[in-house]
Structure formats: structure tokens, C-alpha cells
KOLMI-970774 format. One record per atom (N, C-alpha, C, CB): y, x negated, z negated; residue in one letter. Coordinates in steps of 0.02 Angstrom, whole numbers, plus 50000, padded with zeros to 5 digits. Glycine has a CB too. Example, Ala and Ser with C-alpha at 12.3 -4.5 7.8 and 13.67 -1.06 7.14 Angstrom:
BEGIN
497164934049610a497754938549610a498354934049610a497764943549548a498884935849646s499474931649643s500024935549606s499704929649714s
***
This chain:
BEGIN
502685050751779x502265044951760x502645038451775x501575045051798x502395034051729x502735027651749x502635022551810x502655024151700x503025017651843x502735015951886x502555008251862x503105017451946x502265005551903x501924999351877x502534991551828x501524996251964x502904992351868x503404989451871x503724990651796x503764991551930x503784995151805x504195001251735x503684998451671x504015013551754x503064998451667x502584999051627x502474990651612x501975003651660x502774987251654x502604979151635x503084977751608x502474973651688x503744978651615x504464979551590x504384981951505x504904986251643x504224987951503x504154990251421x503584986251386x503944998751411x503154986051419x502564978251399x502974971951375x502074974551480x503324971251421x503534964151398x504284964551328x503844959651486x504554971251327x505144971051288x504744973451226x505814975851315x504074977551216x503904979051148x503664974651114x503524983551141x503374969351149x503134962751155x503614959151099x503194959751235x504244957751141x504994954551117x504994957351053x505724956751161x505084965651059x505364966250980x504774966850941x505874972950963x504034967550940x503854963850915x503694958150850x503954963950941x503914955550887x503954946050856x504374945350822x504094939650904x505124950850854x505734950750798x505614956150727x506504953750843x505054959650734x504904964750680x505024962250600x504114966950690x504504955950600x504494953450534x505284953450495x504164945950540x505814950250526x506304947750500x506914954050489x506474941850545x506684960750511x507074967350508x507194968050465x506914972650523x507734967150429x507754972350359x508394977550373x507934967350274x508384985550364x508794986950351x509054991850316x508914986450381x509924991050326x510214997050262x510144991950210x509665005650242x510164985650203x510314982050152x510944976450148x509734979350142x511434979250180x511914973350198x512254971850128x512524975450261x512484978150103x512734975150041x512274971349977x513074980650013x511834971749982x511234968749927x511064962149951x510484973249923x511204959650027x511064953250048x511714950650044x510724952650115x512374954550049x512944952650031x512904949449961x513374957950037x512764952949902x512874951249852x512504945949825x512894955649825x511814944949844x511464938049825x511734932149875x510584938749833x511744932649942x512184928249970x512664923349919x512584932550012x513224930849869x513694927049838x513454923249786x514174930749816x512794924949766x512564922449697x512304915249714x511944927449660x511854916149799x511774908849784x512244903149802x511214907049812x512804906549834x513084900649870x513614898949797x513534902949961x513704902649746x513954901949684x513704895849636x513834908149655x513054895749630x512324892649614x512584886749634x511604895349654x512644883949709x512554881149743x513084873149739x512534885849791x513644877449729x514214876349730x514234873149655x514634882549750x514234876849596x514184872949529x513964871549519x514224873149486x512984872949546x512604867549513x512324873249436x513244858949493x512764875249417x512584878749343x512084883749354x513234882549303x511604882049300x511034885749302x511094895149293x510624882149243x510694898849315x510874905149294x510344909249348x511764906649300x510494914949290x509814920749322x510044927949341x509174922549259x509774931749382x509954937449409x509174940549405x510354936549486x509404949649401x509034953949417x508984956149486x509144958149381x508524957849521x508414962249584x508144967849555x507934959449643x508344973749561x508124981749527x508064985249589x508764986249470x507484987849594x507054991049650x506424993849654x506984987449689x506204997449681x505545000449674x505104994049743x505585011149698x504464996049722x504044990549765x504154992549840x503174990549747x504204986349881x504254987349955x505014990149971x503654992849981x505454987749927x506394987649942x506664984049992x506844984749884x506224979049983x506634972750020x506884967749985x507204974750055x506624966549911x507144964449884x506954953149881x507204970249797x506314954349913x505934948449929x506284946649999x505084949949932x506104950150026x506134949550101x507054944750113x506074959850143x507474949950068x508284948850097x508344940150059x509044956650053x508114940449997x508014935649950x507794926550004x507274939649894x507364930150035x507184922350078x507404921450134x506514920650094x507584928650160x508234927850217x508684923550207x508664933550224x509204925150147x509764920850106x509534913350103x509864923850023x509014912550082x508804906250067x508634903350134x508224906150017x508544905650172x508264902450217x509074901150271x507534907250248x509594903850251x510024902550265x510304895250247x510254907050251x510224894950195x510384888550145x510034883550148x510344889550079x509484883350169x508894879450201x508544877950125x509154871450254x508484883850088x508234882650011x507574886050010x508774885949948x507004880549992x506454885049972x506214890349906x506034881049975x506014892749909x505814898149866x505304897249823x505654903449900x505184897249743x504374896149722x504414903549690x504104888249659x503934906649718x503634915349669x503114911749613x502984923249737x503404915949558x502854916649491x502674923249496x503144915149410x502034923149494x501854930449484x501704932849412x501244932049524x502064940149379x502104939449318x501484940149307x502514943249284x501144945549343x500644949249327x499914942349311x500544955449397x499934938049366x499534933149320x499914927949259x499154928149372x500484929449253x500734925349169x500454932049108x501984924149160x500474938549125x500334942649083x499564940049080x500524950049102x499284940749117x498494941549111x498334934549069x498044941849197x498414928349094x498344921549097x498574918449045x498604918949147x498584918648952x498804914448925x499134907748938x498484914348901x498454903648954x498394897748971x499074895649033x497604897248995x498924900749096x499354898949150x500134900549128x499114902949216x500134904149073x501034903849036x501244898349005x501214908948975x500724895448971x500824889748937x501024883548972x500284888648905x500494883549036x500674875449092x501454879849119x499804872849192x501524884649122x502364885449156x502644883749128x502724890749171x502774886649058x503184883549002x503154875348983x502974887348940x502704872649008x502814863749005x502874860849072x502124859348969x503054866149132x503354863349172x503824858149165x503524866849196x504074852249190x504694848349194x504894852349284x504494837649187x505484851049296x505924850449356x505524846649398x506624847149344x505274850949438x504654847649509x504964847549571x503904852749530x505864850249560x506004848849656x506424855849679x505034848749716x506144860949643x506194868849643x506924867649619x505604874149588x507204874449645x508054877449624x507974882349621x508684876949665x507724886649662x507834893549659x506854896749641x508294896349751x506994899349580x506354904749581x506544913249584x505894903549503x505844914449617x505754923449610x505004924149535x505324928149726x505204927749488x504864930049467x504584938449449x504974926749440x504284937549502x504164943349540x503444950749481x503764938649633x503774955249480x503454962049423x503524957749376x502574965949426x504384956149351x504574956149277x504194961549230x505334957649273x504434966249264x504254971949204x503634970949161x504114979149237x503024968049211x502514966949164x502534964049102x502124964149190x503004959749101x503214953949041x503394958948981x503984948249063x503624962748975x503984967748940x503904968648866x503814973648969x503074967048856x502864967748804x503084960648732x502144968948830x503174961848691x503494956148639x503324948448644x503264957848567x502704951048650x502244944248661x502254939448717x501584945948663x502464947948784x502564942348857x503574939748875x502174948848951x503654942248828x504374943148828x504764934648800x504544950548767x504254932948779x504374923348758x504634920648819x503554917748738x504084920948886x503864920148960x504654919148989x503374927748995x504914925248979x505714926748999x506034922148993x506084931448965x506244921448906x506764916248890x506684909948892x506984916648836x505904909248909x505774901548932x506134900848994x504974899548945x506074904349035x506174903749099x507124901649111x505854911449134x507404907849081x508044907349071x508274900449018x508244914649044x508134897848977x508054890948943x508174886649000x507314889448908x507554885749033x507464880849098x507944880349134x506984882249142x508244887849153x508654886649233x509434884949195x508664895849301x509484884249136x510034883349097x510184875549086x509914887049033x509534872449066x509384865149066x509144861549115x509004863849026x508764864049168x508574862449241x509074862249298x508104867149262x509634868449298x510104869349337x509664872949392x510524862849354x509224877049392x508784882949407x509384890549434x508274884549320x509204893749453x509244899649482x508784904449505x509514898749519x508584907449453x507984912149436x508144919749447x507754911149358x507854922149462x507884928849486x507184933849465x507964928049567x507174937749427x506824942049394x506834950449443x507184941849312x506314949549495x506324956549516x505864962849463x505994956149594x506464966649454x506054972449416x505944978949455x506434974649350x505764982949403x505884990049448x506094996449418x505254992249481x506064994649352x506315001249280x506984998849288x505965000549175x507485003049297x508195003349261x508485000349208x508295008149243x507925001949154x507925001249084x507614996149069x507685006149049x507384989849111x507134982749092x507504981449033x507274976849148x508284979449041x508534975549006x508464977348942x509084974549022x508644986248923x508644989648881x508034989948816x508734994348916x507454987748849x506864985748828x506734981548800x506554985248858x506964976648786x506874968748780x507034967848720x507284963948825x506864963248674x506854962148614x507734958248606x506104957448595x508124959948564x508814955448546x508664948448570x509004955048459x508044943148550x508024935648563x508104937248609x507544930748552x507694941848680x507704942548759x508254944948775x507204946548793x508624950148782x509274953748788x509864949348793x509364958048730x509774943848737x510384936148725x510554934848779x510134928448694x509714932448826x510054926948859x509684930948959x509644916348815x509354936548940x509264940149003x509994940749028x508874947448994x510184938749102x510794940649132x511164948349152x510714937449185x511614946449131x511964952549157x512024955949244x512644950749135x512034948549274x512234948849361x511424953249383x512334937949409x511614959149405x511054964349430x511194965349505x511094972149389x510694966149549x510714968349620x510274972349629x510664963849668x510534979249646x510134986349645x509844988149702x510544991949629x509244987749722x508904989349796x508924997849777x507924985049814x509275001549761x509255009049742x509515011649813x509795011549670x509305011449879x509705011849947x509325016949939x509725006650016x509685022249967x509635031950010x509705032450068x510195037949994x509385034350105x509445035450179x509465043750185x508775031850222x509815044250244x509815052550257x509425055450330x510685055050262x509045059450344x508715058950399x508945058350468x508385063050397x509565055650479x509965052050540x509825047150540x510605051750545x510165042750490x509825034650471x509135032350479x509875033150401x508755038450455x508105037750464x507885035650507x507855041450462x508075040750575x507625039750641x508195032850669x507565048650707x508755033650643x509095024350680x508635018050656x510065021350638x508535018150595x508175012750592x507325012050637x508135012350517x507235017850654x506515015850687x506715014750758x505885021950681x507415017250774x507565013650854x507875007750857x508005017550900x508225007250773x508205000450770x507724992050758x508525001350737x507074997150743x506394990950736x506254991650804x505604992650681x506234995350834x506104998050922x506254992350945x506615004650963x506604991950955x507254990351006x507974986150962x507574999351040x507774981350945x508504976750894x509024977150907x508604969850889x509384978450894x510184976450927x510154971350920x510864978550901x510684969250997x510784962251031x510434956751048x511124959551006x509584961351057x509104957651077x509134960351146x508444958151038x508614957351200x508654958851254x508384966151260x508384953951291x507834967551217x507524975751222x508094981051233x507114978151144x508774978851185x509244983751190x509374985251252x509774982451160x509624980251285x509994979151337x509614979551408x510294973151325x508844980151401x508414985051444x508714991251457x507774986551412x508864994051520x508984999951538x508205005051552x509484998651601x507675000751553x507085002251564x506835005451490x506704995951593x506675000851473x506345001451386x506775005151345x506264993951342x507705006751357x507975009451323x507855018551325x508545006451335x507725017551399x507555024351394x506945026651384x507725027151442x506485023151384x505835023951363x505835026351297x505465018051368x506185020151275x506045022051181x506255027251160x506365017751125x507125029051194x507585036151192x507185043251200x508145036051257x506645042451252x506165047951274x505595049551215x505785045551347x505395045951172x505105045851117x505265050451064x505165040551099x505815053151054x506015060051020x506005059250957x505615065851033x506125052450928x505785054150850x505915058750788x505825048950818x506485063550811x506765069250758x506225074250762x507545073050778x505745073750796x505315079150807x504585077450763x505215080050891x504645071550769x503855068850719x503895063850657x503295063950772x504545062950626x504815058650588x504705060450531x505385057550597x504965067150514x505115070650458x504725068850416x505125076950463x503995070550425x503705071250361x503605064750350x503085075550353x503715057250348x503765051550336x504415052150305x503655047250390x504865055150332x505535054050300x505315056250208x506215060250345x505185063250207x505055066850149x504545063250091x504755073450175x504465056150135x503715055450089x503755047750074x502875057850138x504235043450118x503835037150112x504425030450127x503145037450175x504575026650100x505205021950120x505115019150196x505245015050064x505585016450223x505915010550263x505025006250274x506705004950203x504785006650245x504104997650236x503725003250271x503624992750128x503585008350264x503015012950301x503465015650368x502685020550243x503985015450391x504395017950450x504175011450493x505305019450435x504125003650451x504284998350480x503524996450517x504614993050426x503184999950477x502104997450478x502055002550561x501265003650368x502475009550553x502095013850613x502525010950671x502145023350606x503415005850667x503685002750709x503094997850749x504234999450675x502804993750703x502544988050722x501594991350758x502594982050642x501394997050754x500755002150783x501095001650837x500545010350754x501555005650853x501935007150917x502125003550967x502415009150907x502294994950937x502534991950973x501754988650984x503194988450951x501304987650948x500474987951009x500434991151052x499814990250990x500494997251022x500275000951091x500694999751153x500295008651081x501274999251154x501634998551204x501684991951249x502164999951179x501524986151197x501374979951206x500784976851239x501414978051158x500354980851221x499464977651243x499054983151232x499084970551190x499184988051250x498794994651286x498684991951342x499175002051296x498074992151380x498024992851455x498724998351485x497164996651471x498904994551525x499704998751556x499305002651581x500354995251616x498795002451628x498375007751685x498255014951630x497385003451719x498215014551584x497925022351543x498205026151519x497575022651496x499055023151491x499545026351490x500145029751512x499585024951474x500375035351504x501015039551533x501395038051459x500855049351560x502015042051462x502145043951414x501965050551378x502595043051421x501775052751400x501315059851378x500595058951337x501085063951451x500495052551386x499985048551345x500185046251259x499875041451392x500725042851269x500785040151209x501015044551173x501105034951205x501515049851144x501575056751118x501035059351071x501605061251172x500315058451115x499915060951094x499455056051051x499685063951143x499645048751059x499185043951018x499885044050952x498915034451069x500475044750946x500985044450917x500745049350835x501595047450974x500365054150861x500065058550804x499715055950762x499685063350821x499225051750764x498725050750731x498945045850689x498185049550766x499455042050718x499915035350678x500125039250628x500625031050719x500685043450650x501025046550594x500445049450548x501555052250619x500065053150554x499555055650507x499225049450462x498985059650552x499085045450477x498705039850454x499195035450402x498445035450520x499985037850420x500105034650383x500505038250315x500365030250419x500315045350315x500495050450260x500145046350184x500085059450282x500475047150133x500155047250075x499645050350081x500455049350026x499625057350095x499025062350105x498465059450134x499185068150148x498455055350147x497855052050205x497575046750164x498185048350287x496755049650179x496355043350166x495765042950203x496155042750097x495605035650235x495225034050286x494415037650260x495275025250297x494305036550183x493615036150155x493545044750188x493515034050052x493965048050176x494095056450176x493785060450231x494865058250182x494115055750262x494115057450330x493355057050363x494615052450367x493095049750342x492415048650375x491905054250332x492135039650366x491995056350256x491715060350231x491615066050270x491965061050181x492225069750321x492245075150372x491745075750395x492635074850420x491645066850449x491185066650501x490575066550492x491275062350535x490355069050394x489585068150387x489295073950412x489325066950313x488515076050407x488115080350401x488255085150330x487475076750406x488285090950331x488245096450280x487665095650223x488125103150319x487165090650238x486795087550179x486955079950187x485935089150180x487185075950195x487695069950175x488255073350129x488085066150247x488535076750135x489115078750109x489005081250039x489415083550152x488475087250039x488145089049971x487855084549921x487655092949983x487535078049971x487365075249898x487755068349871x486555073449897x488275066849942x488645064349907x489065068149826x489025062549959x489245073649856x489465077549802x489215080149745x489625081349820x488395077349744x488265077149686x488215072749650x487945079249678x488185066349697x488395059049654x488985061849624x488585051149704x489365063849625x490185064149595x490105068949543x490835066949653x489465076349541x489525079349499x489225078649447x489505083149512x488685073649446x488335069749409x489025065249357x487795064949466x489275062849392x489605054449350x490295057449338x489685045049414x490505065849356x491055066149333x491145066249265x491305070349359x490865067549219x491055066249128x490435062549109x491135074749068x490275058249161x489695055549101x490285047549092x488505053449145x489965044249033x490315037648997x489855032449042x490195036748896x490435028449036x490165020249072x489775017149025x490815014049089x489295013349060x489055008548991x489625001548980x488095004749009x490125002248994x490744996748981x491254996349008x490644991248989x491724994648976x492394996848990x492594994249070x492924993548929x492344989049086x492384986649156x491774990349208x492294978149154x491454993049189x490704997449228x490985004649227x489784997249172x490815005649313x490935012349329x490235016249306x491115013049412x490295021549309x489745026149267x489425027549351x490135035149207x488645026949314x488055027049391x487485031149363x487655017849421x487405035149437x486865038449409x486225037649469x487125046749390x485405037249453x485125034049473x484725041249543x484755029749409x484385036949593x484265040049654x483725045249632x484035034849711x483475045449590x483145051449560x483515055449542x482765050849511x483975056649494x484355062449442x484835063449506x484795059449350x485095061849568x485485063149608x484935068449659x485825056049637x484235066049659x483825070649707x483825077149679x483075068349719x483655076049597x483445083849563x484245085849555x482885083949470x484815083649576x485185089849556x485385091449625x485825089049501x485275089449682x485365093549761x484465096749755x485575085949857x484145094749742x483695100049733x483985106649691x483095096949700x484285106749649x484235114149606x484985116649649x484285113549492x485625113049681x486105118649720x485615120449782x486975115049750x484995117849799x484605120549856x484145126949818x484085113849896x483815127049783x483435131849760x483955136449714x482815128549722x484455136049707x484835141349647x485385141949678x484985138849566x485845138449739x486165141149772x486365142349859x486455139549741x485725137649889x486005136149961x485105134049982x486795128149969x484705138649979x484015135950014x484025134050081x483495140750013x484525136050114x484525129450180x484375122950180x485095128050206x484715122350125x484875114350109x484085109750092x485455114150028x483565115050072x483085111150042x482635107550066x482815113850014x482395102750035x482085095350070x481455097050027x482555085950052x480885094350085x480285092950062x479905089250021x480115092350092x480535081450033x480345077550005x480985072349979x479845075450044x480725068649914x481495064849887x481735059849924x481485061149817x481515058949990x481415053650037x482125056050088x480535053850076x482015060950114x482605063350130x483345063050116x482515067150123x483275064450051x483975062649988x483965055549989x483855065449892x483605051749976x483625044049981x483925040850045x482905041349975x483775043150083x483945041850130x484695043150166x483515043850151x484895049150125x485555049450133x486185047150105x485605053450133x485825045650041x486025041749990x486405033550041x485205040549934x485765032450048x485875023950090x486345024450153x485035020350128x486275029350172x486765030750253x487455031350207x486525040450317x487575034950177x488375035350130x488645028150104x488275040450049x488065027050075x488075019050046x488405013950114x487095016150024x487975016350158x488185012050221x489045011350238x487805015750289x488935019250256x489795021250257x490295018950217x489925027750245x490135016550151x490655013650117x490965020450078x491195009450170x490735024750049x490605029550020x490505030249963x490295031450038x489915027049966x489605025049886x489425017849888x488855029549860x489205018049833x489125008449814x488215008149780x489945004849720x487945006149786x487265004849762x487124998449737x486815005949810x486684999049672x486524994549656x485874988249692x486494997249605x486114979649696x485804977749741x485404974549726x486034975849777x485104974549652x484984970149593x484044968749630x485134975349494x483654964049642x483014964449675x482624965949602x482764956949724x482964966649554x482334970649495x482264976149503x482444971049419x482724977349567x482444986349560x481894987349623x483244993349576x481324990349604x480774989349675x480894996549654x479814984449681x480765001349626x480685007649635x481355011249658x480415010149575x481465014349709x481955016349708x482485021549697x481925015249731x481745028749651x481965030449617x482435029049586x481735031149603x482425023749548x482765020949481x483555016849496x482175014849444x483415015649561x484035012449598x484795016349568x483915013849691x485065012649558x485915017049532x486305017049595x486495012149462x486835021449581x487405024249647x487795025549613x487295030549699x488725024449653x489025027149610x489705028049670x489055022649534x490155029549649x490705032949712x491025026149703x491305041549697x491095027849778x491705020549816x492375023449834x491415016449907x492565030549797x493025032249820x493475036449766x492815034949875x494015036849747x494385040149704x494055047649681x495055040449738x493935045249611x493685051449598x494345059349593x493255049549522x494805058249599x495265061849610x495345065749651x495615059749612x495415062649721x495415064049779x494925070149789x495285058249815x494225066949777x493665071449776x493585076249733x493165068649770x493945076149702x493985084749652x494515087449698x494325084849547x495075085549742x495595089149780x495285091749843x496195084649795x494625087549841x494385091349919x493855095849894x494025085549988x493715096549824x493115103149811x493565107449792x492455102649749x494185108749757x494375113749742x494805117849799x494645112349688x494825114849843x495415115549886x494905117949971x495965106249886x494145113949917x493715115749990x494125114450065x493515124849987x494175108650058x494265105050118x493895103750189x494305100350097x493315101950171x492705100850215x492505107150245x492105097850177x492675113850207x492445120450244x491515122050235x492675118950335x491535120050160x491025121150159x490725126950117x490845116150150x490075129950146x489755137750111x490195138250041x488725137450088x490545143950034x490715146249979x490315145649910x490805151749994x489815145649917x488975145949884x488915139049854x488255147149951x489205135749903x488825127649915x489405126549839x489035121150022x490245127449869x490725125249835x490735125549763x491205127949856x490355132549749x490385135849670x490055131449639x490045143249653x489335128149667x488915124349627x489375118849592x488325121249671x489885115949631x490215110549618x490915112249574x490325107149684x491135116949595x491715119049555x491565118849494x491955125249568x491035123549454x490715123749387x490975119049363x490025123349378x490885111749373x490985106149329x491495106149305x490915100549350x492195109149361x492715108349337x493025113049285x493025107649383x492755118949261x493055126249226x492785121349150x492515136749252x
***
């Protein structure tokens, strides 16, 4: 066990690194190398010009981007494409922008632009930093951006590309999380206390399945869990044996596989669970009344169909009264489960609508897969829908 001393020591260094978390990036030296050269190129002539960043979301390719700049003491303006796609109007005031002060832009999910129509958006932009003396930067994430693009776009889209396509191998892996740990050439390193603390942490043993599943940005989210706990845990409650064992639930929580809604679904009652699941077997093929409206089905037609898996397949289950079901209805609702309608024209509450607050996907992976462990009997009622 640790001694007091020991435990205020790793308090105060997880603390340290910490604060240094945000500014971590790594395994990107050559990609901060190479925009480095672009802007100080920029910089230097003055001549306008645009670059790609090619990367999947959460690369880094933002992060290294204002590093650089912030080297240069250059601010940054983000366009977001996704509201120029949506936003006629807000493409139009960009495009009559004049030169407001700005040098360097990110215009950040190019790809959205892609389409003919949003593809104008582009060569405006590239126009500008040509006649502005601009330095624009188009982060994508398809390979095949350029390839896409109409001949007018293709002209004058740049050639100069910087590929966030970085591979790690599961050595690297666990370095970088002792490197968010613990920074090099911060003082945490150079703790003989905290170094071995963090060293005692083992992470080849609980890493893996993060490795197999999830980039650097999710290694960096369970860095920055860890360094709470270690930071502002009451010191009095923890060992390290202690923490080992809170170390699980992080990693689990932070699997793709994992979802919070899922989980609390576990902790219901065996009739919470059923009629949530018949909200879902109700609204699985019925039509929305509009393309923006999720499909709802009302606190009556949800009672009579856990009434008939109670009388035709599970008479445990059966309720005396629709009051019961209503009632469970609203406790799910509570949970954030389902969603109810809150409209005060509805006094009867029969008539009240419900509808899932939660991926209807998911919830077909936990009936077929019978997750919850529930009566075989119970499951079939629900499976049906799917054959």
C-alpha cells in the first residue's frame, strides 16, 4: 500500500500532466513537420495557396494545425462545411466576404462540399486565398476528394497534401499512454515516485482491446479518466490494487461496444424491460408521419401488446391493470429510454405517444443475441418481428 507521502506525490504529478494533456499530440512529427514547412513558406512569400489535410476524424489534423500556428503567433478562422452545405444563404455572405484580418483558414469536412452544387464553395475559397494572399487548408477524409471534383474544381484544388494516415503497432500503443501519463521532460517524468507508479500500471495487459478498436483520441480520453483518478480521488481510499480495479470499467466504457442507455436498460425490472421492448416492437416497421418524425406508438397499443406476450407467452408477466404498464412506461421515459410526448392536449393518457430514445439497432443486437438473459419464451415473442 501506498504511504501518505507517496500518494500526495502522484496527486500532485497526475495533476501536472494533466494540464499538459490537452497539447499532446502524438506519432505526428512528420505531418507537423510538413505543415510547419507550408506555413512558414506562406509566410515568407506572402503568395496565396491551399493545402489538403487527409485523415479520418479525430487524427489530429486540427489539433497539430494550431500547434504550428500558434507557433507563428497566427490565428486560425474554421469554416464549417457542413453548415455551408446546409446554409445557402451562409455560402453566399462567405463568398462576399472581403479580407477581414484572417491569413490562415481551416475548412473543416471538405468532403461535404463534394456535391456539384457545393463544389462552387471550394473554388471560391481557393479564388480568395489567391487574391487575398490567404492560406487555406481543406481537411478531408476520402482519399479520393480530389478525384471527385468536377474539372472547374480539380483546376485550381491544390496539389500540396498532408496525410494523417499514421499506424501504430501495439508497442507504440501502450508508449503513447505512458507518454500522456507522464510527458517527457516534464517533471512527472523525472518523478522517481510517480514513475514507478505509472510503470506498475501494466498497460499490455488491459490495452489491447482499445488497441484493436479505437485511435490515439480514445487512448488520450481514458489518459485524461486516469489522471482524475489519480489526481483528485480522495488519496485515503486508494491502493494500487484499488485503482486496477476502477481501471476496468474505464476501459469498458470506453469500447465502441458500449453504450451507457444499454447498460441502464440491464438495471431495469423484467417488466420495464418487456415493455420497453415492446415500444420497439411496435415502431419497428411502422412509417413516420414525416420525414423529420420518429414513428410513435401510443400508451394504449403499447399496453395491449405486453398484454398478449403475457397471456400467449409469459403469464407471469400479467398486469391487472393498464396502469401498471403506464407507469412503466413513465419510469423508462424518466430514464432517458424513451421519449414521450409532452403536448398538454393530451389529458388522456391512453392516447399519449412514446417512442425510443435509443438506437434502434442496438436494440435488435440485444434481442437477438438475448443479452439481458431474458425467458427464452419472453425472447421469441420479440424475435418474430425480425424473421
Amino acid at each position: 500500500m501506498l504511504n501518505k507521502t507517496d500518494q500526495a506525490v502522484i496527486g500532485e504529478n497526475a495533476r501536472r500532466a494533466l494540464e499538459m494533456l490537452d497539447n499532446q499530440v502524438i506519432g505526428l512529427a512528420e505531418q507537423e513537420r510538413q505543415i510547419d514547412n507550408i506555413v512558414y513558406d506562406f509566410l515568407q512569400s506572402k503568395d496565396g495557396k491551399c493545402a489538403l489535410l487527409e485523415g479520418e476524424r479525430n487524427c489530429g489534423r486540427e489539433s497539430i494545425l494550431r500547434r504550428v500556428l500558434e507557433k507563428y503567433k497566427k490565428e486560425l478562422r474554421v469554416i464549417n462545411a457542413g453548415f455551408v452545405a446546409a446554409d445557402p444563404n451562409y455560402q453566399q455572405e462567405l463568398a462576399r466576404e472581403e479580407d477581414e484580418g484572417f491569413s490562415v483558414f481551416l475548412v473543416r469536412d471538405a468532403d461535404k462540399l463534394i456535391t456539384p452544387q457545393q463544389q462552387k464553395f471550394l473554388y471560391t475559397m481557393v479564388d480568395k486565398a489567391t487574391h487575398f494572399s490567404w492560406l487555406v487548408f481543406f481537411s478531408v477524409s476520402r482519399q479520393d476528394f480530389a478525384q471527385n471534383l468536377q474539372k472547374q474544381a480539380t483546376s485550381r484544388i491544390p496539389k500540396m497534401q498532408v496525410s494523417f494516415d499514421a499506424t501504430h503497432d501495439y508497442e507504440e500503443f501502450c508508449k503513447a499512454m505512458t507518454e500522456f501519463l507522464m510527458p517527457s521532460g516534464s517533471p512527472c517524468a523525472k518523478n522517481a515516485v510517480y514513475q514507478t507508479f505509472i510503470n506498475s500500471l501494466n498497460f499490455k495487459t488491459w490495452l489491447r482491446p482499445i488497441f484493436e478498436t479505437s485511435q490515439l483520441v480514445v487512448l488520450k480520453q481514458i489518459a485524461a479518466q486516469l489522471l482524475m483518478l489519480f489526481g483528485y480521488e480522495d488519496e485515503n481510499k486508494w491502493t494500487i490494487e484499488d485503482v486496477n480495479k476502477q481501471i476496468k470499467p474505464i476501459v469498458e466504457c470506453s469500447l465502441p461496444s458500449y453504450n451507457a442507455k444499454l447498460e441502464l436498460l440491464k438495471d431495469q425490472t423484467m417488466r420495464a424491460q418487456c415493455v420497453f421492448f415492446c415500444v420497439w416492437k411496435l415502431l419497428r416497421n411502422k412509417e413516420s408521419d414525416g420525414p423529420l418524425v420518429a414513428p410513435k406508438a401510443s400508451y394504449r397499443t403499447v399496453f395491449l401488446e405486453f398484454k398478449k406476450l403475457a397471456n400467449q407467452y409469459y403469464s407471469s408477466l400479467d398486469v391487472s391493470s393498464d396502469v401498471f404498464v403506464f407507469r412503466e412506461i413513465d419510469h423508462l421515459v424518466e430514464m432517458g429510454l424513451l421519449k414521450a410526448d409532452e403536448s398538454t392536449n393530451v389529458t388522456n393518457t391512453s392516447f399519449r405517444k412514446v417512442w425510443l430514445h435509443i438506437n434502434e439497432k442496438i436494440v435488435e443486437d440485444v434481442i437477438k443475441m438475448n443479452k439481458l438473459n431474458l425467458p427464452s419464451t419472453v425472447c421469441d415473442f420479440f424475435v418474430t418481428i425480425l424473421k
